[in-house]
N, C-alpha and C positions, 0 to 999 in steps of 0.2 A: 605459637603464632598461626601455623596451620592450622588448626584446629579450630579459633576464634574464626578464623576466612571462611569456613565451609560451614559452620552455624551460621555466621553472617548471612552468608551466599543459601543455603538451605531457609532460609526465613523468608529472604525477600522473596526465594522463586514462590513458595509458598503466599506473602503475600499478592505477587502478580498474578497465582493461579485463580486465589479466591476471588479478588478484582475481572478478572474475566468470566469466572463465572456468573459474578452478579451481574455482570455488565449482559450477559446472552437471555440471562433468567429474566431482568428486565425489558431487553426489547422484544421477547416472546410476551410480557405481560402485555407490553404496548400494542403487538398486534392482536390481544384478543378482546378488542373492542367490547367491552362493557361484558363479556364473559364472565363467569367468574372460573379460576383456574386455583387450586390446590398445590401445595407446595411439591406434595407426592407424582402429580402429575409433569414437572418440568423435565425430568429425565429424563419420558419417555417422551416428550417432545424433541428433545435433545438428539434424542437415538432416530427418529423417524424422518427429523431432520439432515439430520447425517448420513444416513443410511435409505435414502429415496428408495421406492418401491420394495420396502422390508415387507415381510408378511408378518403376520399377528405370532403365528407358533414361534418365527426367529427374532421378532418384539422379549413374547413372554420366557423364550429360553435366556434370553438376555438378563433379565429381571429375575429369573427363577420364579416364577410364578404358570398359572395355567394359560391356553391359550384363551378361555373364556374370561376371564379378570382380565386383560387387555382388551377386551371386546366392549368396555368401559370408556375406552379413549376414543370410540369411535365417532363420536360426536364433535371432536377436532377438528375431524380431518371434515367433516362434510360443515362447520361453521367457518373455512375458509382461512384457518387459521397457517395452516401449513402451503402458503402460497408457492 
């Protein structure tokens, strides 16, 4: 009976996670006004978000990726997206 409780309970938090997510992925979509934004991009909105005045090297060490491939995203920040 334990065992069914914590598959239950490991499902829903799961589904509340994914609901949350879409729910931020969306009101990011909402503020970029006729933008067009990539799905690959939300992350790192996500991160830049959360993480106010990150720099690109601690973006792209985040991501594994170079600092110059984050130097991509910088067209975000100055389309006023990240209020």
């Amino acid at each position: 009976m334990e065992a069914v409780r914590r598959r239950i309970t490991c499902r829903l938090e799961r589904i509340v996670m994914l609901r949350r997510i879409r729910l931020c992925r969306e009101r990011l979509a909402d503020r970029a006004d006729g933008e067009e934004l990539h799905a690959g991009q939300f992350p790192a909105l996500e991160y830049i978000i959360r993480h106010d005045g990150c720099a690109q090297k601690e973006l792209a060490a985040q991501f594994h990726v170079t600092p110059a491939s984050v130097a991509l995203i910088g067209f975000l920040m100055f389309g006023n997206l990240l209020r």
